[in-house]
N, CA and C atoms as an extended XYZ file, in Angstrom:
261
Properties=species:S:1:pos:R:3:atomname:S:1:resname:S:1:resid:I:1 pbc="F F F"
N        -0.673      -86.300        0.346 N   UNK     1
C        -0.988      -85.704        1.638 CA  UNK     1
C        -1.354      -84.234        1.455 C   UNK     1
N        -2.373      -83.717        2.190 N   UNK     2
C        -2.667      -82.204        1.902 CA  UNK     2
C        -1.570      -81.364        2.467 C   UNK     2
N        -1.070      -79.999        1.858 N   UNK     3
C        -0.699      -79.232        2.079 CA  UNK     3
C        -1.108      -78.609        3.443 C   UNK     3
N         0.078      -78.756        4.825 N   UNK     4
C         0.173      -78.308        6.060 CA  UNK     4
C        -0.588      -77.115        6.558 C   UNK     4
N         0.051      -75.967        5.500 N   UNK     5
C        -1.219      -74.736        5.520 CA  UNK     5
C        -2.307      -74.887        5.706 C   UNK     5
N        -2.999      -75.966        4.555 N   UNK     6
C        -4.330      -76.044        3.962 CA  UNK     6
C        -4.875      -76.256        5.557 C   UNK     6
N        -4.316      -77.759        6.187 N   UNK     7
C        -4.509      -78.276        7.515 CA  UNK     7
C        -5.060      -77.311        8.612 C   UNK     7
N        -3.491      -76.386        8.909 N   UNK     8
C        -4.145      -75.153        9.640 CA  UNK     8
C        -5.146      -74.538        9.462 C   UNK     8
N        -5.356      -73.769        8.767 N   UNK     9
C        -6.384      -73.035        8.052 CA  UNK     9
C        -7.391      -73.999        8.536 C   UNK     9
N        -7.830      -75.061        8.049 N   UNK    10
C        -9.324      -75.608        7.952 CA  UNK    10
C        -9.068      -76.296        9.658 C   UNK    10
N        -8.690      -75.526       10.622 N   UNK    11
C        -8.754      -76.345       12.226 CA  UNK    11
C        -8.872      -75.265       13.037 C   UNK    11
N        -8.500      -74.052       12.171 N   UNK    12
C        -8.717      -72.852       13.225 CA  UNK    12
C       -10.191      -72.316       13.091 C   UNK    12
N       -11.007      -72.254       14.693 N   UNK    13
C       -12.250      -72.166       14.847 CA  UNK    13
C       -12.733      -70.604       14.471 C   UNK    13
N       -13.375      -70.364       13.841 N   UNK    14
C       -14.543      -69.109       14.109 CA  UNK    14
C       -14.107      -67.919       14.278 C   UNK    14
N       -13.955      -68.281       15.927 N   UNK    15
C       -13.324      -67.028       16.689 CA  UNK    15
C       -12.071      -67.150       16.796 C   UNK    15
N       -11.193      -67.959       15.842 N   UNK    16
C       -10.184      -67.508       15.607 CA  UNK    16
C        -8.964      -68.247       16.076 C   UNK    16
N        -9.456      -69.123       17.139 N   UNK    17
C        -8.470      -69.859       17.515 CA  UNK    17
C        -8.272      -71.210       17.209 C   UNK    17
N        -7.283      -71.863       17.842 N   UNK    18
C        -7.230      -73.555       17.551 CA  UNK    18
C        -7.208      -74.177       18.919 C   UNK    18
N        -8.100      -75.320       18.693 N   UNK    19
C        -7.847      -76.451       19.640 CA  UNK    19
C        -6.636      -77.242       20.179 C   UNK    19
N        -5.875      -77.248       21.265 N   UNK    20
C        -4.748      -77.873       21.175 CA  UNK    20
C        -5.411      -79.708       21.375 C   UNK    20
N        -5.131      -79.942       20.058 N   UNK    21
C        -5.255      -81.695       19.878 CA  UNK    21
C        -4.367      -82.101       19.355 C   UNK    21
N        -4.873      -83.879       18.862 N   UNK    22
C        -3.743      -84.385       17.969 CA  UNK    22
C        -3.716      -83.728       16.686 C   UNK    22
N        -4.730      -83.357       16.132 N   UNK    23
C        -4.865      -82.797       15.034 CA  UNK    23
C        -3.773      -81.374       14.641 C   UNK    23
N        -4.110      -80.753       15.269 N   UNK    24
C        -2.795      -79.314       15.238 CA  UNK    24
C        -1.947      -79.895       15.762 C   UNK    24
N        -1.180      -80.694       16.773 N   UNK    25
C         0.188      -81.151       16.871 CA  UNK    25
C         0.590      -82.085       15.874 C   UNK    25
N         0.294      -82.469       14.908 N   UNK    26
C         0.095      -83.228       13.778 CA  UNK    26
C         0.529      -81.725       12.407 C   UNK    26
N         0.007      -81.466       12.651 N   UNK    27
C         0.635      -80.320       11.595 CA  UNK    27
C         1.616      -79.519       11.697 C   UNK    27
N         1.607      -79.405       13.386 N   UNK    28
C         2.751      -78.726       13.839 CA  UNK    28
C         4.089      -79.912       13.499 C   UNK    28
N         4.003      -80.779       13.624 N   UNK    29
C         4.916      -81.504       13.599 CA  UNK    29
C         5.607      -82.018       15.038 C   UNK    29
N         4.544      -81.834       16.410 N   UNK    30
C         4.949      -82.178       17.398 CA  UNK    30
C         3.762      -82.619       18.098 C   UNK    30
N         4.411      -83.121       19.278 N   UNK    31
C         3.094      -84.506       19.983 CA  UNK    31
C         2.420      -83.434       21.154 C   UNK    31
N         1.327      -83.606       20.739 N   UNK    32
C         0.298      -82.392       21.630 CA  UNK    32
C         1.122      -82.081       23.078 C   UNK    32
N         1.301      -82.752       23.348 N   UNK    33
C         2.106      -82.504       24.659 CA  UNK    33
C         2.700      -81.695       24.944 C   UNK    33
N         3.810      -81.674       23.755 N   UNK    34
C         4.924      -80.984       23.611 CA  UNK    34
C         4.320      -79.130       23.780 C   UNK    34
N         2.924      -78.948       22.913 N   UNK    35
C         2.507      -77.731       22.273 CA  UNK    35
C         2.321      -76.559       23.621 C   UNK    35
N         2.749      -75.888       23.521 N   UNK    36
C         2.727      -74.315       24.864 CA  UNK    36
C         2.063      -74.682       26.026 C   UNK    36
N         2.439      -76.203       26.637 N   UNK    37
C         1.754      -76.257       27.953 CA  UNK    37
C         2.519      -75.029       29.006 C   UNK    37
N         3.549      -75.348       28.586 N   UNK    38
C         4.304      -74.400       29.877 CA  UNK    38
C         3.929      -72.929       30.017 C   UNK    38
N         3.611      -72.407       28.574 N   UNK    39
C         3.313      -71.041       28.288 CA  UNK    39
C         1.976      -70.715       28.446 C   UNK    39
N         0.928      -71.459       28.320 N   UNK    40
C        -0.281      -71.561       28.914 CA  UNK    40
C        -0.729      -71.408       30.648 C   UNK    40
N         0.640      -72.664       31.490 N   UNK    41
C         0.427      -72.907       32.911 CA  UNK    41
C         0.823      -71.492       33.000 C   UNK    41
N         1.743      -70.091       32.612 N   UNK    42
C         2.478      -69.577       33.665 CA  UNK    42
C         0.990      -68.532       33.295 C   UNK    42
N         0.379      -67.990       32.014 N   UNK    43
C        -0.576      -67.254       31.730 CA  UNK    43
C        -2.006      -67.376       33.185 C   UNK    43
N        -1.951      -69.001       33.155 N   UNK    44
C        -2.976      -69.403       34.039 CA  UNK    44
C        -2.646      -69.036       35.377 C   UNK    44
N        -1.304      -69.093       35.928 N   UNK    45
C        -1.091      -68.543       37.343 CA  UNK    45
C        -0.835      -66.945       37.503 C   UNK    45
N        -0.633      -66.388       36.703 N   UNK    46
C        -0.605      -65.140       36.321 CA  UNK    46
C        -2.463      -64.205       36.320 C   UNK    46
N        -3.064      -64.899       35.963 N   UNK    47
C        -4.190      -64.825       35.547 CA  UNK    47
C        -5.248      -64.981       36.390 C   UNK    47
N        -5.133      -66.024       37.353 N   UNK    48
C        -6.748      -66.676       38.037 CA  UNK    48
C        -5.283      -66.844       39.751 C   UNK    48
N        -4.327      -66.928       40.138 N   UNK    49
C        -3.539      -66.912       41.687 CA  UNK    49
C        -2.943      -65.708       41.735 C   UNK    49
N        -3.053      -64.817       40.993 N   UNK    50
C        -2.296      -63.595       41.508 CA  UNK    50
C        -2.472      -63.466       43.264 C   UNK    50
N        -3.264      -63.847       44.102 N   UNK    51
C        -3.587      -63.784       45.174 CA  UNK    51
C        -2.426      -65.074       45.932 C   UNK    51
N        -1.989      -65.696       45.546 N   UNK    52
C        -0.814      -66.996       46.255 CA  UNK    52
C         0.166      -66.845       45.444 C   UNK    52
N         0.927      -65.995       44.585 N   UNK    53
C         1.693      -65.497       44.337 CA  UNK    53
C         2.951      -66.097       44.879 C   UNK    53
N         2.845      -65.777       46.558 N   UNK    54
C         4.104      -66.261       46.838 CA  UNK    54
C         4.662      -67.664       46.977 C   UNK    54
N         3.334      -68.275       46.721 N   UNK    55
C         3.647      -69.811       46.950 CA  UNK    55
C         4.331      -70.358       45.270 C   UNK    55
N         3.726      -69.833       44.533 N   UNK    56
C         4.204      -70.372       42.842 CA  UNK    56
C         5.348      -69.211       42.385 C   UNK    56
N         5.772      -68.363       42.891 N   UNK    57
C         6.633      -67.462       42.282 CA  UNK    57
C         8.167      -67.849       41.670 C   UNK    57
N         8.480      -68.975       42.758 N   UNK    58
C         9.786      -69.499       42.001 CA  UNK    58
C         9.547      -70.438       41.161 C   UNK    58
N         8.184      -71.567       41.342 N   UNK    59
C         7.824      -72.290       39.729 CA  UNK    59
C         7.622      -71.209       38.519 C   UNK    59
N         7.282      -70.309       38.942 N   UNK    60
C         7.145      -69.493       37.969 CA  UNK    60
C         7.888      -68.979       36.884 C   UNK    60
N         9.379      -68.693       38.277 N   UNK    61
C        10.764      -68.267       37.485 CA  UNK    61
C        11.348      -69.043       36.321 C   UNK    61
N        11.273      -70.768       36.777 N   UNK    62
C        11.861      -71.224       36.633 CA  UNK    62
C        11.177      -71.959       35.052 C   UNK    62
N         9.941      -71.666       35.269 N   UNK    63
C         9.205      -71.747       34.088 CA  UNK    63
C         9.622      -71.007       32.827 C   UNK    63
N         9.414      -69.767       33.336 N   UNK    64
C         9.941      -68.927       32.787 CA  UNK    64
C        11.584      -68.969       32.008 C   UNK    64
N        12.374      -68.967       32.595 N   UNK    65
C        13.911      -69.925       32.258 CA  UNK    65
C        13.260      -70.518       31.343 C   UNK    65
N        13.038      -71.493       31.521 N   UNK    66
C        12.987      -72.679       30.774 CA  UNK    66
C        12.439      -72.173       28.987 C   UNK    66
N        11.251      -71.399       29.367 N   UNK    67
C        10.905      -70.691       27.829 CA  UNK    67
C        11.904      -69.985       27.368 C   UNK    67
N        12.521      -68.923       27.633 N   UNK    68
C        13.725      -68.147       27.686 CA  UNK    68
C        14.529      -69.363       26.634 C   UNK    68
N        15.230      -70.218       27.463 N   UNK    69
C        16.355      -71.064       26.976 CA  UNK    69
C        15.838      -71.655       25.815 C   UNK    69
N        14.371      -72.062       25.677 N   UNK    70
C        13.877      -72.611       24.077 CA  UNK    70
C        13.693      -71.428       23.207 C   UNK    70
N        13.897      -70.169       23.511 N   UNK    71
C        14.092      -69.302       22.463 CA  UNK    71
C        12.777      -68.943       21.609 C   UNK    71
N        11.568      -69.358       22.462 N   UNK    72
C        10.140      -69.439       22.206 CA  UNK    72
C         9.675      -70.202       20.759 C   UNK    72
N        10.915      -70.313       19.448 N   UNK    73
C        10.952      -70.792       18.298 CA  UNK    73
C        11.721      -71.976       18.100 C   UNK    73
N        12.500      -72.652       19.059 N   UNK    74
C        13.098      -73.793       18.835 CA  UNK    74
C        12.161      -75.034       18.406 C   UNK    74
N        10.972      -74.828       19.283 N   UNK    75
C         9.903      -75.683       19.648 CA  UNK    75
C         9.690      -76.232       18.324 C   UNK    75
N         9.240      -75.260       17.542 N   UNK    76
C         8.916      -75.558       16.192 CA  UNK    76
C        10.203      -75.401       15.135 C   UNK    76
N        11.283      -75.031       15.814 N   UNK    77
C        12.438      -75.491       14.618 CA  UNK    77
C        12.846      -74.246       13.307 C   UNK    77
N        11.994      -72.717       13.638 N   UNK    78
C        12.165      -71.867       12.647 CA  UNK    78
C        12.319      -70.830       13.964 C   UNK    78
N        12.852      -69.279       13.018 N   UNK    79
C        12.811      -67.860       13.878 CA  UNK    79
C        12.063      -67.162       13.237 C   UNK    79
N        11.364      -66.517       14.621 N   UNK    80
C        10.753      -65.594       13.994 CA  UNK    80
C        10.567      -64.812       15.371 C   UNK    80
N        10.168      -63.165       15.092 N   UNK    81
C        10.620      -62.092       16.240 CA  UNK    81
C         8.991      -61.966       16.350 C   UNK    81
N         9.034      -61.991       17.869 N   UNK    82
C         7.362      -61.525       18.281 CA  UNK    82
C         6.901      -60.114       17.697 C   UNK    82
N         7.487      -59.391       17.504 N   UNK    83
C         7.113      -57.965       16.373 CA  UNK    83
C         6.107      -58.495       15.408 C   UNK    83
N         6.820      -59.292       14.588 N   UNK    84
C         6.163      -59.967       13.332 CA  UNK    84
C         4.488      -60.520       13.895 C   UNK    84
N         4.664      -61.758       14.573 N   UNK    85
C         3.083      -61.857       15.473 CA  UNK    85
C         2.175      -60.905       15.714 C   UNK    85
N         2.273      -59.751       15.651 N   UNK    86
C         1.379      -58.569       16.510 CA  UNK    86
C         0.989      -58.290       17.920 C   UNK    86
N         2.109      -59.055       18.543 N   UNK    87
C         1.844      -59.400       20.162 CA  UNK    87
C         2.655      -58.066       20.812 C   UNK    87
């Protein structure tokens, strides 16, 4: 089987990013599903409803919680401090 790295590397596009498919949840070691939907939805209401705000604000919270309590690294099963990322 090829080396996981190798995988990544040859799926991340161009400009830099990756497709969320089976393919990267396959390397990740989790079922696409699983991969930053939640962290994606709150970016997206954050992003394009700032204007209805008050209608999603407690899905929001609670979204939020929910990332919080997975510790943003459980997902994938290692730690590592967003410092390190460059975020």
């Amino acid at each position: 089987s090829q080396d996981p790295l190798l995988q990544l590397v040859s799926l991340q596009k161009a400009s830099g990013c990756w497709k969320l498919n089976a393919n990267l949840a396959t390397v990740l070691g989790k079922t696409k599903e699983e991969v930053w939907a939640s962290i994606l939805a709150l970016i997206w209401l954050h992003g394009f409803k700032m204007d209805a705000k008050e209608e999603w604000e407690l899905l929001s919270m609670k979204a939020a919680s929910w990332i919080k309590a997975q510790n943003g690294n459980t997902l994938l099963g290692c730690s590592v401090k967003k410092e390190a990322l460059g975020l």
